[in-house]
PDB file of N, CA, C and O in Angstrom, chain B, residues numbered from 101:
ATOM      1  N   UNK B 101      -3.047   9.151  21.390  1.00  0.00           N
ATOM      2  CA  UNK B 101      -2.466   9.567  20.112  1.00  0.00           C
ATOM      3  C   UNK B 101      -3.207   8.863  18.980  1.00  0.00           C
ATOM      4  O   UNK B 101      -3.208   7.632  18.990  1.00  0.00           O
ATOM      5  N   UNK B 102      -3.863   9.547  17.963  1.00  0.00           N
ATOM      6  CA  UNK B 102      -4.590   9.046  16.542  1.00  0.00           C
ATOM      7  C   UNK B 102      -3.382   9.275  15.280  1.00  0.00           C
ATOM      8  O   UNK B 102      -3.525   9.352  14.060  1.00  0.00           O
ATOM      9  N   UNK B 103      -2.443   9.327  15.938  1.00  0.00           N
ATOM     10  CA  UNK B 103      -1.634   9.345  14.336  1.00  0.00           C
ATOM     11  C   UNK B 103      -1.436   8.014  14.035  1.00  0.00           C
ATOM     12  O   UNK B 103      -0.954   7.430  15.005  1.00  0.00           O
ATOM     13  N   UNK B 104      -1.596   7.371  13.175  1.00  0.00           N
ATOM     14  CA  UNK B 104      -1.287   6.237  12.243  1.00  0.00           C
ATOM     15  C   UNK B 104       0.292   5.429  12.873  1.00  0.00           C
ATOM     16  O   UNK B 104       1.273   6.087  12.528  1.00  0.00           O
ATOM     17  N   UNK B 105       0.591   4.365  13.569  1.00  0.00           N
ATOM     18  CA  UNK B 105       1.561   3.820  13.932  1.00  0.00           C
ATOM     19  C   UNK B 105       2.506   2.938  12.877  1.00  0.00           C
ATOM     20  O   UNK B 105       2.214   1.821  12.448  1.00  0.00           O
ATOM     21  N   UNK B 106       3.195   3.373  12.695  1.00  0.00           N
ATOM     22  CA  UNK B 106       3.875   3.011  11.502  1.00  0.00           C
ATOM     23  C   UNK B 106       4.664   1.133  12.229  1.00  0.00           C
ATOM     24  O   UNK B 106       5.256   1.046  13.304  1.00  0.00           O
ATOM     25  N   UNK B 107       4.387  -0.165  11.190  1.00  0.00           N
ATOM     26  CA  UNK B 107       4.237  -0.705  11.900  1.00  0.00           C
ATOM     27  C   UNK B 107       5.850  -1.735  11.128  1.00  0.00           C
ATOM     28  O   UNK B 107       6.126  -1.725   9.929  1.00  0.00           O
ATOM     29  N   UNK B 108       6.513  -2.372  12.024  1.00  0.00           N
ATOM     30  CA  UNK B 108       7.966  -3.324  11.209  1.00  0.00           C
ATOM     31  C   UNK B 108       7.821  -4.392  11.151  1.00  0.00           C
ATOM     32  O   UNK B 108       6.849  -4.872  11.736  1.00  0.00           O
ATOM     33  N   UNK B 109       8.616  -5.141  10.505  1.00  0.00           N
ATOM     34  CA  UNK B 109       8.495  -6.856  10.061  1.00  0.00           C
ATOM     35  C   UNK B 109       9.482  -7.095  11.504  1.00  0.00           C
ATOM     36  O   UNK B 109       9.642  -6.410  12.514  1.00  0.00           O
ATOM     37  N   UNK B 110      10.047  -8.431  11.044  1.00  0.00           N
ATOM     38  CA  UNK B 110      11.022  -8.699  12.538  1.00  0.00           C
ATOM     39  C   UNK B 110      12.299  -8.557  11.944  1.00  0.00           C
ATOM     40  O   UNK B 110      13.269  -9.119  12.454  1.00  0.00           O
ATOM     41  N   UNK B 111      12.419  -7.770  10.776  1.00  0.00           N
ATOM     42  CA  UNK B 111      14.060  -7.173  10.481  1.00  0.00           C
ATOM     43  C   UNK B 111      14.359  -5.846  10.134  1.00  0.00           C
ATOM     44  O   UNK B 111      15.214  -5.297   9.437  1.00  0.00           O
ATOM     45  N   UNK B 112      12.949  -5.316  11.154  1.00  0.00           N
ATOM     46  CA  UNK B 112      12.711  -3.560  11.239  1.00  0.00           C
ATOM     47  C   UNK B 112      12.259  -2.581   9.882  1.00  0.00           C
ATOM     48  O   UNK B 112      12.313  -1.361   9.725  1.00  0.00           O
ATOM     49  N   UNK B 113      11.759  -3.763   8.927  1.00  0.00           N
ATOM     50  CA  UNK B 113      11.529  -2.883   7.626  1.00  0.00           C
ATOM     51  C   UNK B 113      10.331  -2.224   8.055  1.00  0.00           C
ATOM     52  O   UNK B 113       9.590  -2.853   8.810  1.00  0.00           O
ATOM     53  N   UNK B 114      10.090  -1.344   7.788  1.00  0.00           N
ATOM     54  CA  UNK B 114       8.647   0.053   7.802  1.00  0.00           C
ATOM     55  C   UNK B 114       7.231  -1.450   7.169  1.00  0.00           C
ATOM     56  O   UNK B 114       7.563  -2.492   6.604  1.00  0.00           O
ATOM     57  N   UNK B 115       6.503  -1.248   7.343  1.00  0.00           N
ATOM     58  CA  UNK B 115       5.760  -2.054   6.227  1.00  0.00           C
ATOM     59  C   UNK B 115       4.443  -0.951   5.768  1.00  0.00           C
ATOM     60  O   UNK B 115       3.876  -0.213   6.574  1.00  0.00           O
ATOM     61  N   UNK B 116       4.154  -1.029   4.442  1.00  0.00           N
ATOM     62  CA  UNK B 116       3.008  -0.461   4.118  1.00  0.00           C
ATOM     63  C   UNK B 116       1.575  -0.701   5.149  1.00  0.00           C
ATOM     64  O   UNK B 116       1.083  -1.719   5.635  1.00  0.00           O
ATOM     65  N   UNK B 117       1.210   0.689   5.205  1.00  0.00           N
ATOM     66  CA  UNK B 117      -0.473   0.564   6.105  1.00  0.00           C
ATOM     67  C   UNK B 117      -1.333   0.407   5.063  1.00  0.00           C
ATOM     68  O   UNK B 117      -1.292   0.561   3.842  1.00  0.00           O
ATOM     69  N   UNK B 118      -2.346  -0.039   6.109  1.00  0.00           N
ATOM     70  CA  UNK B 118      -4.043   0.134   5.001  1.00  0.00           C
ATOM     71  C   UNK B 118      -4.198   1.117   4.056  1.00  0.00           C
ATOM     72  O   UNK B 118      -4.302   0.980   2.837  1.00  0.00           O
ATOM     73  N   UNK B 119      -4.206   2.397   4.895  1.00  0.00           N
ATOM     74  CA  UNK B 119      -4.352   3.722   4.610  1.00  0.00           C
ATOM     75  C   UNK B 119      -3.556   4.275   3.493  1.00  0.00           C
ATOM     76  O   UNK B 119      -3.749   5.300   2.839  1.00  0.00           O
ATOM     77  N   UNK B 120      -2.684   3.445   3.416  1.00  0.00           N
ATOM     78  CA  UNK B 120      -1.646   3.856   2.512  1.00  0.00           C
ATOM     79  C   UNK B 120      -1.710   3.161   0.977  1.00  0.00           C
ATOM     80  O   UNK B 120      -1.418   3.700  -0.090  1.00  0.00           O
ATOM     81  N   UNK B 121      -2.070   2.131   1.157  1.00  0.00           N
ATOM     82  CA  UNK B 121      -2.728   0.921   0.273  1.00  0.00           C
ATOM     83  C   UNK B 121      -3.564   2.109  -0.874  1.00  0.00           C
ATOM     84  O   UNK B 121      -3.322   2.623  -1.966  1.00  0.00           O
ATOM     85  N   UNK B 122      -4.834   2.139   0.327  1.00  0.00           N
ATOM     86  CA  UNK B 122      -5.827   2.948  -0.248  1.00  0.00           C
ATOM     87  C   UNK B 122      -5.264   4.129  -1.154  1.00  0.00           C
ATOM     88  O   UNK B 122      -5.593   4.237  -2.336  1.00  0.00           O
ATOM     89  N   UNK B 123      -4.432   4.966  -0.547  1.00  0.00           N
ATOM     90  CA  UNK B 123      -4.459   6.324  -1.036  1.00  0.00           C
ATOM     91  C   UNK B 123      -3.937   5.914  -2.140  1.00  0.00           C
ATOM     92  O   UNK B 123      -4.525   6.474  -3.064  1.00  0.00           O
ATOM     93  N   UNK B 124      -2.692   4.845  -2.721  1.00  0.00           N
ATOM     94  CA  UNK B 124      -2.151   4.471  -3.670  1.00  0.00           C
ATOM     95  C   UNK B 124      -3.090   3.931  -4.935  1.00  0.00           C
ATOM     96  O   UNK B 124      -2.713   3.860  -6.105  1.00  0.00           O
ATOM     97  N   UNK B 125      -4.364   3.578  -4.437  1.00  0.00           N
ATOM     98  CA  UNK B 125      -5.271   3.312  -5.139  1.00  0.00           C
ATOM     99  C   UNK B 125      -6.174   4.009  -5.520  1.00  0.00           C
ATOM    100  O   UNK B 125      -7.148   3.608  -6.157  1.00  0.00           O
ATOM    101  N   UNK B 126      -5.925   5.308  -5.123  1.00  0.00           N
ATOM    102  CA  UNK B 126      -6.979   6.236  -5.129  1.00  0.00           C
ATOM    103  C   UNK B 126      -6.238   6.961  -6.271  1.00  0.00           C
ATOM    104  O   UNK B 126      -6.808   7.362  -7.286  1.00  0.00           O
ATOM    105  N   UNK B 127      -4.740   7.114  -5.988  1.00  0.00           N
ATOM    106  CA  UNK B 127      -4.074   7.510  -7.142  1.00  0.00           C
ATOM    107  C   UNK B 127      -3.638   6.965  -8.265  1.00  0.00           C
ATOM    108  O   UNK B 127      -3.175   7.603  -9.211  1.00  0.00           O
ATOM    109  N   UNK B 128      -3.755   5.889  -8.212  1.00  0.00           N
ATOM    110  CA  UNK B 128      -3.798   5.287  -9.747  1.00  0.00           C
ATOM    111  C   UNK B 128      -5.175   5.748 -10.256  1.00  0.00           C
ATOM    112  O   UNK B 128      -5.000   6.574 -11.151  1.00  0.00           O
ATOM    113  N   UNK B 129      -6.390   5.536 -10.035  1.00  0.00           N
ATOM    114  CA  UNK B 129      -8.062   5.789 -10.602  1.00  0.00           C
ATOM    115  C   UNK B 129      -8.043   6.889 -11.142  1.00  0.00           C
ATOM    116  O   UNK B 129      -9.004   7.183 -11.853  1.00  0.00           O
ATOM    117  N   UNK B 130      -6.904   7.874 -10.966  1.00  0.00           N
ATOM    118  CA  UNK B 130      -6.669   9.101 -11.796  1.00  0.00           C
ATOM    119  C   UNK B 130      -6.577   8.702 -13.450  1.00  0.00           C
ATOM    120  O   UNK B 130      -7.125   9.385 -14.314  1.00  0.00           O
ATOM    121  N   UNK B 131      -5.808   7.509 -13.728  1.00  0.00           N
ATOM    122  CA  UNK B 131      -5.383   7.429 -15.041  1.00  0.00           C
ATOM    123  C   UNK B 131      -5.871   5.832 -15.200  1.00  0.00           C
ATOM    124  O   UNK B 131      -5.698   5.402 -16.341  1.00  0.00           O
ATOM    125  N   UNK B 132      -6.533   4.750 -14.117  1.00  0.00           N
ATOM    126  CA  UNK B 132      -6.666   3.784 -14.667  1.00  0.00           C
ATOM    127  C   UNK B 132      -7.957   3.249 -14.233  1.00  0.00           C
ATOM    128  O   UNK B 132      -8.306   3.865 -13.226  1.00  0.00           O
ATOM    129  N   UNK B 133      -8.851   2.316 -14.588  1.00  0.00           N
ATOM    130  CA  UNK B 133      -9.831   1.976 -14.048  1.00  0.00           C
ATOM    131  C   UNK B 133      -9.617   1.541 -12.325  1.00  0.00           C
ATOM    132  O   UNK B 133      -8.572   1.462 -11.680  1.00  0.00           O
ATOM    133  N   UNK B 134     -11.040   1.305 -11.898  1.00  0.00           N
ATOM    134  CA  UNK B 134     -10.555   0.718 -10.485  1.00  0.00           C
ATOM    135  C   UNK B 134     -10.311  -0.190 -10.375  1.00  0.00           C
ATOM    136  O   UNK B 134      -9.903  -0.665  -9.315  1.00  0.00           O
ATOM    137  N   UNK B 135     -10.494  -0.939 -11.657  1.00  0.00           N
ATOM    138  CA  UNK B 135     -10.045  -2.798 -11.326  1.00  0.00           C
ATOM    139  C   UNK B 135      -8.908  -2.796 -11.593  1.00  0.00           C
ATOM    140  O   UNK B 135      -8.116  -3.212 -10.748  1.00  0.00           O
ATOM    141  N   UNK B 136      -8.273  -2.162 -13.308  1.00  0.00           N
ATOM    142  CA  UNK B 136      -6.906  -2.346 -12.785  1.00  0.00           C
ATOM    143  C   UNK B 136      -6.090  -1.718 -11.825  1.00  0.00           C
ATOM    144  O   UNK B 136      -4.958  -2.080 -11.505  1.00  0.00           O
ATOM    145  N   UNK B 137      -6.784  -0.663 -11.338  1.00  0.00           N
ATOM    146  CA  UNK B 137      -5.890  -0.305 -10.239  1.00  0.00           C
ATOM    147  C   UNK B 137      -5.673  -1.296  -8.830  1.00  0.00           C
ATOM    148  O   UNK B 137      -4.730  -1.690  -8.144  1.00  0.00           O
ATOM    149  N   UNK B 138      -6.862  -1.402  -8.857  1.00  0.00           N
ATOM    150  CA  UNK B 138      -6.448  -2.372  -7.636  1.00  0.00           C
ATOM    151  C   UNK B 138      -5.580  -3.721  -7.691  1.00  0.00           C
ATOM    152  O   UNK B 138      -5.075  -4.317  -6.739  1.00  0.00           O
ATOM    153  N   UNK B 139      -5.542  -4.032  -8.997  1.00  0.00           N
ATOM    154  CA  UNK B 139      -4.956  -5.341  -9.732  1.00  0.00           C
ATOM    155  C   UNK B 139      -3.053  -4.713  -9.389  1.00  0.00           C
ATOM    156  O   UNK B 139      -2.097  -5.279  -8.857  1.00  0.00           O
ATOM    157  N   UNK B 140      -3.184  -3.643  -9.868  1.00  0.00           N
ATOM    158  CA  UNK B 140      -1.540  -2.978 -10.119  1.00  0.00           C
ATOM    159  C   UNK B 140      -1.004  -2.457  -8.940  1.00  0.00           C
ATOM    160  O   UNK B 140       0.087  -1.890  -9.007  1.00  0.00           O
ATOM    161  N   UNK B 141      -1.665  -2.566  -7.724  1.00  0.00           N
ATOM    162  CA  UNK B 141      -1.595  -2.149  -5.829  1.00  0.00           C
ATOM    163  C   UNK B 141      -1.192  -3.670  -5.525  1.00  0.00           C
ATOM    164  O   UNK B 141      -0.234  -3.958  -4.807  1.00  0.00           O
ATOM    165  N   UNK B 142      -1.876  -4.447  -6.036  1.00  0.00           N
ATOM    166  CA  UNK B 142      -1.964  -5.926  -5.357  1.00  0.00           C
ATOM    167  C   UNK B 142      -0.633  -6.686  -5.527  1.00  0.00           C
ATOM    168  O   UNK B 142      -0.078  -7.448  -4.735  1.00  0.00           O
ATOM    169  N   UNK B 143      -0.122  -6.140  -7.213  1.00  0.00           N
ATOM    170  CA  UNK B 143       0.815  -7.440  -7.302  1.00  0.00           C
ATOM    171  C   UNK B 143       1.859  -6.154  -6.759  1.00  0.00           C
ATOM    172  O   UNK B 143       2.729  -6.440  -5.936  1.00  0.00           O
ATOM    173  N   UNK B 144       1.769  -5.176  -7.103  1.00  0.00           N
ATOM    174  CA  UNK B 144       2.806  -4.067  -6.116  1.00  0.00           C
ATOM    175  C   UNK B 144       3.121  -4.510  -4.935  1.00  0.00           C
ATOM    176  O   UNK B 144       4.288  -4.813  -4.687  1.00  0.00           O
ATOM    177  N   UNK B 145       2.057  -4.630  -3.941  1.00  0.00           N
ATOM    178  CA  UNK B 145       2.534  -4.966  -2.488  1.00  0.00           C
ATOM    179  C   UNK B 145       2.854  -6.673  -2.085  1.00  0.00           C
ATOM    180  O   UNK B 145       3.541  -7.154  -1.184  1.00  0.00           O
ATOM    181  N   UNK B 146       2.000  -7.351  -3.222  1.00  0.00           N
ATOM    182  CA  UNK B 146       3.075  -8.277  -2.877  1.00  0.00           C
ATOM    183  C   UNK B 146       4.269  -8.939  -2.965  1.00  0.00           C
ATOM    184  O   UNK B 146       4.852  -9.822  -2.336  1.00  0.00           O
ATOM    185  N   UNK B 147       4.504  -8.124  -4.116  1.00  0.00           N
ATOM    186  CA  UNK B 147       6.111  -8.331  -5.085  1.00  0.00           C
ATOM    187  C   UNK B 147       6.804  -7.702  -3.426  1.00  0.00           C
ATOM    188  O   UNK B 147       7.660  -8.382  -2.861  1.00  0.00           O
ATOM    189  N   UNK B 148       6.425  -6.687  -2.947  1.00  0.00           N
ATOM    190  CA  UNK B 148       7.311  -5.934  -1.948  1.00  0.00           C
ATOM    191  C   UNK B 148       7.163  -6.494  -0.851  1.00  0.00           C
ATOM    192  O   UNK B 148       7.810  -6.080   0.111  1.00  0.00           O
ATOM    193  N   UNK B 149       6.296  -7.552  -0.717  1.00  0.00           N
ATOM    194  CA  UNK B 149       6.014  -7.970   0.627  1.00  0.00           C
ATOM    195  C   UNK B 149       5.459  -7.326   1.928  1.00  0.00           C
ATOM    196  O   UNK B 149       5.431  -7.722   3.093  1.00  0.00           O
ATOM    197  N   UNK B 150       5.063  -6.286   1.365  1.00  0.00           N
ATOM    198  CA  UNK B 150       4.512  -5.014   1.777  1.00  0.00           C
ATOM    199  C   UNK B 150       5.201  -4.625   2.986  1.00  0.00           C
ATOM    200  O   UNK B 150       4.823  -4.667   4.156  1.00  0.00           O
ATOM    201  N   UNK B 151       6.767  -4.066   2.243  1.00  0.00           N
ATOM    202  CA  UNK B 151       7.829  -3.524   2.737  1.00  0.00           C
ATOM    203  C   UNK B 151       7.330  -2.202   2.418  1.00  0.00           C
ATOM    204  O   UNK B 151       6.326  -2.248   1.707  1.00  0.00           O
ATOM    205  N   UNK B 152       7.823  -0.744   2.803  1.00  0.00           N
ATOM    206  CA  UNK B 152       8.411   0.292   2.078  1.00  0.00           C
ATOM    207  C   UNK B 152       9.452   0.129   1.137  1.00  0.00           C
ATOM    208  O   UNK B 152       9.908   1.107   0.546  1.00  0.00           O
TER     209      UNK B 152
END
């Protein structure tokens, strides 16, 4: 199986993938540079702890 394994912390939260990272960054570059985008992904996932 190649589908993407969706992966949990140890209190079953979903956690964000790579892949997912990316695409979120791919969609900000629509409206923002790539630095701040990647700047505005970064403190995103870690404010969330890179929960869903």
């Amino acid at each position: 199986d190649t589908a993407a394994q969706q992966q949990t912390d140890i209190n079953g939260q979903i956690l964000v993938t790579y892949s997912e990272r990316e695409a979120l960054i791919q969609k900000l570059t629509t409206k923002w540079t790539l630095d701040l985008s990647k700047r505005i992904e970064m403190l995103s996932y870690t404010k969330s702890n890179g929960v869903k």
